[in-house]
LUMLO-796588 format. One record per residue (C-alpha): residue number from 0; residue in one letter; x negated, y, z. Coordinates in pm, whole numbers, padded with zeros to 5 digits. Each point is the difference from the previous one (the first is absolute). Layout:
! residues N
(NUM; a; (X; Y; Z)),
...
//
This chain:
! residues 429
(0; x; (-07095; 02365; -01069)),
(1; x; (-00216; -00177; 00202)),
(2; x; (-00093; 00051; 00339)),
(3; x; (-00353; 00101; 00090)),
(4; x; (-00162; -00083; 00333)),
(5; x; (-00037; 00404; 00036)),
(6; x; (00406; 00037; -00004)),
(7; x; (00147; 00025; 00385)),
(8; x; (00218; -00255; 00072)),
(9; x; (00345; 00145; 00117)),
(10; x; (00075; 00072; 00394)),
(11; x; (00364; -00082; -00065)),
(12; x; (00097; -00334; -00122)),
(13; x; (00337; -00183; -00081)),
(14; x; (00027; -00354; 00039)),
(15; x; (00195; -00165; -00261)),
(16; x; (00233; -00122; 00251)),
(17; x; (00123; 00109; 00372)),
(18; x; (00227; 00024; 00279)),
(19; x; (-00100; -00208; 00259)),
(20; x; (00238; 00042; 00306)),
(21; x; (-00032; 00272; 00244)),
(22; x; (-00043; -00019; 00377)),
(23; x; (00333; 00117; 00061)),
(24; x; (00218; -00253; -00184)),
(25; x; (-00225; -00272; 00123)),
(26; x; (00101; 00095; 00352)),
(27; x; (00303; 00026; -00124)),
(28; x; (00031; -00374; -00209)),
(29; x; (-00172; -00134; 00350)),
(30; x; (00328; 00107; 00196)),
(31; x; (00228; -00169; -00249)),
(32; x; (-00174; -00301; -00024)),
(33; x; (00079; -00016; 00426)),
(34; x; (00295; 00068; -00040)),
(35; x; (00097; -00244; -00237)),
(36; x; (-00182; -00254; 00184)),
(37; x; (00149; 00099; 00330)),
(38; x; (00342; -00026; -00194)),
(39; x; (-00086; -00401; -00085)),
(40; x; (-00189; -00089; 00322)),
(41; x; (-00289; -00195; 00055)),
(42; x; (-00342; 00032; 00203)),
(43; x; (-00186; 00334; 00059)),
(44; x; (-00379; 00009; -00089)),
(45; x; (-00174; -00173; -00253)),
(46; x; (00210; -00320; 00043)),
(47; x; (00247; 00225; -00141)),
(48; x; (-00154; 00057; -00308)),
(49; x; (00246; -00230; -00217)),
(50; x; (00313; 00204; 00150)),
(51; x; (-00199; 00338; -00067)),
(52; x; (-00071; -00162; -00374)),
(53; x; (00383; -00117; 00008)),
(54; x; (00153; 00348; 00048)),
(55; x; (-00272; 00141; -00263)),
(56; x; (00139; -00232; -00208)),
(57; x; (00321; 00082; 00038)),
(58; x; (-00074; 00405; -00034)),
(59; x; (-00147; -00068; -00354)),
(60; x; (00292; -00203; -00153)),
(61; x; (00242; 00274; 00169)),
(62; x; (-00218; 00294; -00136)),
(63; x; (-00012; -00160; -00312)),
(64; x; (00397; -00154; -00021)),
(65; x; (-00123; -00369; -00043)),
(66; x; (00096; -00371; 00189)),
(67; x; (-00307; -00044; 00120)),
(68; x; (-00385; 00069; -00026)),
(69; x; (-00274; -00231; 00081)),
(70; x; (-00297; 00196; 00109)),
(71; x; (-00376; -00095; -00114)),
(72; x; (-00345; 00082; 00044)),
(73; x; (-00004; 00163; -00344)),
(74; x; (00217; 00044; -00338)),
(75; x; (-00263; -00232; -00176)),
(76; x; (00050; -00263; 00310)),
(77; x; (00407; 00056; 00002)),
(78; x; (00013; -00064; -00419)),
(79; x; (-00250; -00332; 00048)),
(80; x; (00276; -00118; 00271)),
(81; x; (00289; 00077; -00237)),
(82; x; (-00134; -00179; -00310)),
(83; x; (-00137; -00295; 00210)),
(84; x; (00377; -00052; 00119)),
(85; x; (00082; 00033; -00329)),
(86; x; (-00215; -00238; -00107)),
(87; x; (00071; -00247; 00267)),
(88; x; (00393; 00003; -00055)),
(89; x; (00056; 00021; -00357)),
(90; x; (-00262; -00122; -00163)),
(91; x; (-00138; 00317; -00133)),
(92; x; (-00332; -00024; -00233)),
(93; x; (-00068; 00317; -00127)),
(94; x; (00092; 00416; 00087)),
(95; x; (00028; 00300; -00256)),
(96; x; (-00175; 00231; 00125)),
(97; x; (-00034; 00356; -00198)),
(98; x; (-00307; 00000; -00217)),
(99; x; (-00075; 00344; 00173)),
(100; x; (00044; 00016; 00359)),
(101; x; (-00236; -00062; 00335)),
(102; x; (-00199; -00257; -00030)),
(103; x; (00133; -00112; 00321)),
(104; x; (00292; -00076; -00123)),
(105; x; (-00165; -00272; -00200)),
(106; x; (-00222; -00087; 00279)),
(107; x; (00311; -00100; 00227)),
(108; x; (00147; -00189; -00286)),
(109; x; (-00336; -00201; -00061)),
(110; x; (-00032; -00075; 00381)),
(111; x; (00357; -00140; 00039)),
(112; x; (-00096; -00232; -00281)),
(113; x; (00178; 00140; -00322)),
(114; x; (-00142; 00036; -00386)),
(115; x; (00103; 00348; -00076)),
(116; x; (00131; 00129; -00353)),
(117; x; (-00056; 00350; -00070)),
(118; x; (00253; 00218; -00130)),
(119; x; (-00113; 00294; -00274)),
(120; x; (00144; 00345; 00091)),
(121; x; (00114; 00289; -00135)),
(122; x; (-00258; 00269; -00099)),
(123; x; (00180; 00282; 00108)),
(124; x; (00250; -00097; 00275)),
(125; x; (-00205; -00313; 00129)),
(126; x; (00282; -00225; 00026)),
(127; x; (-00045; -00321; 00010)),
(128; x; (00088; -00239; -00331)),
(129; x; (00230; -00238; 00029)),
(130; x; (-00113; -00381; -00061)),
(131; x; (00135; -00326; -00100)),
(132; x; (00062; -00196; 00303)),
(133; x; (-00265; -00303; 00068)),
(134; x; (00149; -00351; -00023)),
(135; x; (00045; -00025; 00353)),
(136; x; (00073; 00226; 00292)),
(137; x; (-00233; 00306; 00061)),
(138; x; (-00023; 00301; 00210)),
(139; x; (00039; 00345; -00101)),
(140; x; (-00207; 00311; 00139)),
(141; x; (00126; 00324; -00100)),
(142; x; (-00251; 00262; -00017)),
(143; x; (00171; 00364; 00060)),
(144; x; (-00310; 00117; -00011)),
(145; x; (-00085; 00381; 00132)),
(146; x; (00351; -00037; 00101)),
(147; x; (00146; -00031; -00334)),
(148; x; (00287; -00294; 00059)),
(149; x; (-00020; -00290; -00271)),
(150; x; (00339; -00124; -00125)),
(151; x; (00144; -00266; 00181)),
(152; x; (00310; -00107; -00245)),
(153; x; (-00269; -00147; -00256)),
(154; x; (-00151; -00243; 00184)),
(155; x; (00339; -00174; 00096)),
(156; x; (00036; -00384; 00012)),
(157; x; (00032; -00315; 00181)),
(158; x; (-00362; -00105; -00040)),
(159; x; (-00138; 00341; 00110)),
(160; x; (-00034; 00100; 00334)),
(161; x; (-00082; 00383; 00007)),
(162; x; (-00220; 00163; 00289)),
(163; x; (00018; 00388; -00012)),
(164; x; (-00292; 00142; 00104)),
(165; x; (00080; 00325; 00188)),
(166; x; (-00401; 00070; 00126)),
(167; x; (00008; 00279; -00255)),
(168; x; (00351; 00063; -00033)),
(169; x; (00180; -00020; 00331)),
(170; x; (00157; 00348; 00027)),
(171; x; (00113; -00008; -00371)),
(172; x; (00354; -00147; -00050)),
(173; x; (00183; -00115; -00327)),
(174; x; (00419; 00055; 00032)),
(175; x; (00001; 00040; 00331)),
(176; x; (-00238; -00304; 00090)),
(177; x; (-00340; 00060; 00165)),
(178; x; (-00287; -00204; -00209)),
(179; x; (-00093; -00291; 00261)),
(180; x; (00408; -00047; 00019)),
(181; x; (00065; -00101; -00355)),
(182; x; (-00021; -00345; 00019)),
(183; x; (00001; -00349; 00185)),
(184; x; (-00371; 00099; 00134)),
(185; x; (-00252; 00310; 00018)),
(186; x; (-00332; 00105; 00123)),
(187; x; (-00141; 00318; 00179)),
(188; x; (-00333; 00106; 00084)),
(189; x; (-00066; 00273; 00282)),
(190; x; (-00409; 00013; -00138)),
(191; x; (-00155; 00321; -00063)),
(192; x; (00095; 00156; -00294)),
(193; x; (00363; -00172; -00037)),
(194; x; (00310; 00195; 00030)),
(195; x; (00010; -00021; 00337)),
(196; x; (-00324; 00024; 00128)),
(197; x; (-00095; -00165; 00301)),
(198; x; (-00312; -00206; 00138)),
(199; x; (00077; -00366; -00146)),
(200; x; (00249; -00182; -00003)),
(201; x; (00302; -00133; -00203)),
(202; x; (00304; -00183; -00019)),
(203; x; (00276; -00249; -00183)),
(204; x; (00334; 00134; -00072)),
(205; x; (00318; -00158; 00037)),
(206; x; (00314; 00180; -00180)),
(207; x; (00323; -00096; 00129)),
(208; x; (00172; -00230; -00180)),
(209; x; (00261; 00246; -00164)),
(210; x; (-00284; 00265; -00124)),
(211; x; (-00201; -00277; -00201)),
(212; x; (00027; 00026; -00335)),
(213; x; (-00131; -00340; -00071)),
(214; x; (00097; -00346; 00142)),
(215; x; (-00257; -00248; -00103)),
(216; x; (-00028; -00047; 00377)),
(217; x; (00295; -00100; 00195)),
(218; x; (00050; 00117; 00343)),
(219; x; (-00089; -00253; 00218)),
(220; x; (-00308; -00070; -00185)),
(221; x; (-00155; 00324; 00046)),
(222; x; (00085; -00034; 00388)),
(223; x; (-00263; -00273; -00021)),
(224; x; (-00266; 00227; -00179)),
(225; x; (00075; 00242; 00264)),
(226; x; (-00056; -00238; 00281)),
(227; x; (-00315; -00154; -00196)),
(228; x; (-00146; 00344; -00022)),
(229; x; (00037; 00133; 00354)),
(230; x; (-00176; -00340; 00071)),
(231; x; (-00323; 00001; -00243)),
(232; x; (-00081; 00388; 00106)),
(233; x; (-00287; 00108; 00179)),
(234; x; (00113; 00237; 00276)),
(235; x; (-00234; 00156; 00289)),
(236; x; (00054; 00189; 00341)),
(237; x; (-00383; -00003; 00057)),
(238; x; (-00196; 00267; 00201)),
(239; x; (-00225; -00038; -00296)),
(240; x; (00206; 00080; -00338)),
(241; x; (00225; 00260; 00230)),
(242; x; (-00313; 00204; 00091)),
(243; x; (-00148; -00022; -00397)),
(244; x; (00338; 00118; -00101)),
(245; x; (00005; 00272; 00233)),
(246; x; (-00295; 00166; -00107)),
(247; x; (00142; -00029; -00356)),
(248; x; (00323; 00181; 00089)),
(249; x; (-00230; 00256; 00157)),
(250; x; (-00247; 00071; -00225)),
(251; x; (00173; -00072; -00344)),
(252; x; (00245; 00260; 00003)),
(253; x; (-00321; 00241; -00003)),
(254; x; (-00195; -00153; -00237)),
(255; x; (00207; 00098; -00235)),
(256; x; (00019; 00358; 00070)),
(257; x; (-00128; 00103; -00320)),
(258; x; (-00318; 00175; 00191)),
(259; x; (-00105; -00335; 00126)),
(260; x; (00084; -00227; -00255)),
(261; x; (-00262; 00235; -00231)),
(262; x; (-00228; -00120; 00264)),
(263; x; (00145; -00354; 00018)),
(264; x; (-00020; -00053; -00399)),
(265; x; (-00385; 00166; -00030)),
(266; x; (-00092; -00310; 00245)),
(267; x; (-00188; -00249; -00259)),
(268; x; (00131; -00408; 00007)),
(269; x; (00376; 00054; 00096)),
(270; x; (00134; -00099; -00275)),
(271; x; (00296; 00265; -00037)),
(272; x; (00229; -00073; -00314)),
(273; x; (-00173; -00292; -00061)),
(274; x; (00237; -00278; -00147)),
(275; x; (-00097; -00387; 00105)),
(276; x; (00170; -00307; -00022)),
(277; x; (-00046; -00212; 00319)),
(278; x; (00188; -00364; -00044)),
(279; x; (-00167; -00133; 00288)),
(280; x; (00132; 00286; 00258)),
(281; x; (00044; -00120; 00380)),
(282; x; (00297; -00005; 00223)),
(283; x; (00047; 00334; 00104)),
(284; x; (00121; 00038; 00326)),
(285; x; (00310; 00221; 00100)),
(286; x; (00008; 00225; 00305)),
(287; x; (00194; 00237; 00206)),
(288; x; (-00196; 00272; -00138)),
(289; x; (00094; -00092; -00412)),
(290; x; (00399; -00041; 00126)),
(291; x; (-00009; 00410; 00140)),
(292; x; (-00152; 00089; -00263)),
(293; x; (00237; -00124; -00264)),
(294; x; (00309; 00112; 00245)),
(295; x; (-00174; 00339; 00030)),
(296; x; (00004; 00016; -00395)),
(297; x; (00353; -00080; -00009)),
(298; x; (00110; 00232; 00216)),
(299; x; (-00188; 00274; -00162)),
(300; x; (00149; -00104; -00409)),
(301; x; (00214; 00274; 00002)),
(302; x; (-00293; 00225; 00010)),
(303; x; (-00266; -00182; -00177)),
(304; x; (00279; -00074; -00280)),
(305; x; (00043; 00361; -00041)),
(306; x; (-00365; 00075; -00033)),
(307; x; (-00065; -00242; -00225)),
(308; x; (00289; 00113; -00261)),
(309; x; (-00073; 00368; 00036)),
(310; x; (-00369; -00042; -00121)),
(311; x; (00093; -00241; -00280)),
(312; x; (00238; 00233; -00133)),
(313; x; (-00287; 00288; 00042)),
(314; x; (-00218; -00248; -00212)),
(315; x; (00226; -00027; -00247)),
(316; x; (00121; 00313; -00025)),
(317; x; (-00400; 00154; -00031)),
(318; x; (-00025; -00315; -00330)),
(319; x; (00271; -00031; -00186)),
(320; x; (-00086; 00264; -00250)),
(321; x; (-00376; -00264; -00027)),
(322; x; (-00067; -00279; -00222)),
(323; x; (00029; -00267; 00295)),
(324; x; (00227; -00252; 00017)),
(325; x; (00203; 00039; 00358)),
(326; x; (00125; -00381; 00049)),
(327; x; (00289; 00101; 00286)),
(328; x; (00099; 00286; -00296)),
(329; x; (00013; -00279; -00246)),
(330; x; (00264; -00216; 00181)),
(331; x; (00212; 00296; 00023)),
(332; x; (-00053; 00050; 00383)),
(333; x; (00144; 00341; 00076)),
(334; x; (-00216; 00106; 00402)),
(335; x; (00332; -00024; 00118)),
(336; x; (-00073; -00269; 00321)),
(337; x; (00110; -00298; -00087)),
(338; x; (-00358; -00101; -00152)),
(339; x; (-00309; 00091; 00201)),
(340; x; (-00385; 00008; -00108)),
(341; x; (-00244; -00121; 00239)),
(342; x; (-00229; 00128; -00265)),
(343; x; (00048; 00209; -00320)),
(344; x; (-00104; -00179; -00331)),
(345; x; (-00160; 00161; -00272)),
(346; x; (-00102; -00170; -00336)),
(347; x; (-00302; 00122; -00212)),
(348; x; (00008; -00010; -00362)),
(349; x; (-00329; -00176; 00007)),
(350; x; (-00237; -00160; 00212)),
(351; x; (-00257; 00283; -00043)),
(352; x; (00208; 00247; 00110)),
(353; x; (00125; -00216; 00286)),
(354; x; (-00351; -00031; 00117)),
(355; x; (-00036; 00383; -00042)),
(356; x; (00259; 00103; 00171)),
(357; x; (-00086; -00233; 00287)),
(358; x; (-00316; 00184; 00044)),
(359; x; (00067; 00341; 00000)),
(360; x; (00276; -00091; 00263)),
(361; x; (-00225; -00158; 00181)),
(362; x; (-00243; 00286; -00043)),
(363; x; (00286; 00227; 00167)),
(364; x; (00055; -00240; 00267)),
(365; x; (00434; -00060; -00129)),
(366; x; (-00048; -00401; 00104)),
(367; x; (00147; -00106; -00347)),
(368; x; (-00028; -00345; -00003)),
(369; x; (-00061; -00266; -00351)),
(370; x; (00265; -00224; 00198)),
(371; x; (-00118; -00381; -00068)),
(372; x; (-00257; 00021; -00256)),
(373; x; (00098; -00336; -00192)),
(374; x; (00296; -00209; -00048)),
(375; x; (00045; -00260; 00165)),
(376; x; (-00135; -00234; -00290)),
(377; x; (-00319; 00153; 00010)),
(378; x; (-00098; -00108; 00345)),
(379; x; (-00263; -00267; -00033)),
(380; x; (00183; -00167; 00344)),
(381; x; (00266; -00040; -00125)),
(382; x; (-00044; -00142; -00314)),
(383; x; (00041; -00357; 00103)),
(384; x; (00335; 00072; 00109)),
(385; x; (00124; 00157; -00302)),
(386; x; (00233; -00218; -00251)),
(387; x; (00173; 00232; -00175)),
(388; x; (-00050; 00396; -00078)),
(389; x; (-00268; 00199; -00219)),
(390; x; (00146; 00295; 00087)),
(391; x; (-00183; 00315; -00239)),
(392; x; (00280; 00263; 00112)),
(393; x; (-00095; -00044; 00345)),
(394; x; (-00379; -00044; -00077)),
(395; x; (00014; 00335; -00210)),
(396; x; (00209; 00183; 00347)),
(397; x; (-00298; -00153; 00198)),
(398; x; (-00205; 00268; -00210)),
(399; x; (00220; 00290; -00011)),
(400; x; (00214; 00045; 00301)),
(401; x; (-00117; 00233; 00269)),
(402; x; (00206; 00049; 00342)),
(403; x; (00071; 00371; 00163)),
(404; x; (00050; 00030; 00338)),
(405; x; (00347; 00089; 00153)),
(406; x; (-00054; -00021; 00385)),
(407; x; (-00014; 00245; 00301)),
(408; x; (-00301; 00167; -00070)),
(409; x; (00050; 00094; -00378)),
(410; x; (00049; 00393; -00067)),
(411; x; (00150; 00209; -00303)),
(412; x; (-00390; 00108; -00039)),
(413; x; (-00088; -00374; -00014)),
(414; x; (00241; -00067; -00279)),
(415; x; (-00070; 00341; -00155)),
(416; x; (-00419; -00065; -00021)),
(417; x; (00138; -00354; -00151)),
(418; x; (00202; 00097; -00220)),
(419; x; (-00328; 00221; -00129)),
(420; x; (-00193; -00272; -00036)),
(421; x; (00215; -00206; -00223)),
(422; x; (00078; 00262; -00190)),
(423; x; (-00431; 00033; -00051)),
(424; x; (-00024; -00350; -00025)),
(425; x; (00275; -00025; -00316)),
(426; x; (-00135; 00294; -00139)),
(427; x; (-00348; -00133; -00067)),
(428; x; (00111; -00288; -00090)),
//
């Protein structure tokens, strides 16, 4: 059913993503990060600011049970760091990269001077298929996309050096190990819409030596990628950034409110839920600001963690009886939190009734979302950079998949109205 320009536009709208940090546990993540500066020493003011980003440092990998975490001015920036090391050191030419995943995933790859080779996936679970290693050395980018963790065991060997990407997938954990901690290297994102939500930022993460569970990097080799890393970041304490950042923190967490973001997403030109591909992105820089907001996010898992599950399981629980695949169903996942959605996948039998379903949600203001609308193969930028990887499994997800909201401002009547619609949409189908 298509909407006419005589059909009100709903007063209440979800975004497809949420829970930027409140003003509370900012104040809060501001008092640790003193005190853990105050506990290593160093100057007060904004001569300080490497201490302060020291002890932020220092919060994360404790938060998070890792060695150590290199902090950046974005996911995208920390992953471009990584591979460039990678690169550098071992003579790395080319990354597998998930044929369906963020394009910035690629993006970072392509910038730190690596071909990529895609890797098909699985229709209804999404992993990631396994693929021949390359002649040479090569990186590894695990996907664990919509916090679905990608196996780890498959990818072993001494030519491959695996990088588990945790921007999606930080809260979920696989036998006891957090994704991020899984192997020799991962990456996190604190962006909007990532598991932990903050204002920017992102970070390199360091495992100690006895969680790995690969060793194609020895030890004292990846204390000179840490020390190479902390050098080639782009850090600020200016007035500048810190009062940009400030209004962000302020204004953000409202925005959202699903009152305002209905007047936030009827705003022509913003360009909400549109995917891009930028290879030529700039240094972002990190500040004060990014660091409390990621520590804020941490300190409030517990609760965003249980959130999360609870309307997953409400999802799934409303469509099981539909004709949908569920991809966290499919690989047996039981909502019993030890593997968290930062959003709930849905796949369509068809693109039709993906496309009709994404109206009518629209049309009812339940921020689903179509997720990256290609695979990674079909991104005209990246082309150049592609030697290996076709990819029609992730191509036909591309047209399928839709994404259901599981954050803070999701109700039962949300998830009841949905659960309406897709049973209308497969209906008339």
């Amino acid at each position: 059913m298509a909407r006419t320009d005589s059909r009100p536009k709903p007063s209440r709208v979800l975004a497809p993503a949420g829970n930027f940090p409140r003003s509370t546990d900012l104040k809060h993540a501001r008092r640790l990060i003193k005190h853990a500066a105050s506990e290593i020493g160093g100057d007060e003011g904004s001569s300080g600011y490497a201490t302060r980003l020291k002890a932020a440092e220092r919060l994360i990998a404790q938060a998070l049970g890792l060695d150590r975490v290199i902090c950046a001015g974005s996911g995208k920036q920390a992953l471009a760091l990584l591979c460039g090391q990678l690169k550098e050191r071992y003579g790395c030419t080319h990354a597998v990269v998930s044929a369906y995943t963020c394009p910035d995933v690629a993006a970072a790859v392509v910038q730190a001077g690596l071909r990529l080779r895609l890797a098909d996936v699985t229709p209804e679970t999404l992993d990631m298929l396994l693929l021949s290693p390359s002649a040479g050395p090569e990186v590894v980018v695990l996907s664990n996309l919509f916090g679905l963790p990608d196996r780890t065991d498959i990818w072993s060997g001494e030519s491959r050096i695996v990088v588990d990407d945790a921007c999606q997938a930080v809260l979920s954990a696989v036998d006891d190990m957090s994704v991020g901690a899984r192997t020799q290297f991962g990456v996190l994102s604190f962006g909007r819409g990532k598991s932990l939500c903050g204002i920017g930022g992102g970070a390199v993460l360091v495992p100690s030596e006895e969680g790995s569970t690969h060793s194609a990097v020895d030890p004292s080799a990846i204390r000179g990628v840490v020390r190479e890393l902390q050098r080639s970041r782009q850090v600020s304490a200016s007035a500048l950034s810190s009062l940009k950042h400030m209004l962000m923190l302020a204004v953000l967490p409202k925005l959202e409110q699903p009152k305002w973001y209905a007047k936030v997403a009827s705003l022509p030109g913003l360009g909400l839920g549109v995917t891009s591909c930028e290879l030529d992105f700039s240094d972002e820089v990190l500040s004060e600001q990014m660091l409390a907001a990621a520590i804020a996010q941490l300190s409030s898992a517990p609760e965003i963690t249980r959130r999360s599950l609870a309307n997953a399981r409400r999802w799934h629980e409303r469509l099981e009886d539909l004709d949908i695949i569920e991809p966290f169903v499919e690989r047996g996942l039981k909502f019993d939190g030890n593997v968290i959605p930062t959003r709930y996948p849905v796949i369509l039998r068809s693109a039709e009734q993906r496309d009709d379903l994404l109206e009518r949600m629209t049309e009812a203001g339940l921020g689903a979302s179509p997720s990256y609308d290609r695979a990674l193969v079909e991104f005209d930028e990246l082309k150049p950079y592609v030697d290996e990887g076709d990819c029609p499994a992730a191509k036909e997800v591309a047209r399928r998949i839709v994404t259901l909201p599981v954050h803070q401002y999701v109700s039962e009547d949300d998830i009841e109205r949905g659960r309406a619609i897709v049973r209308e949409v497969l209906s008339e189908s």
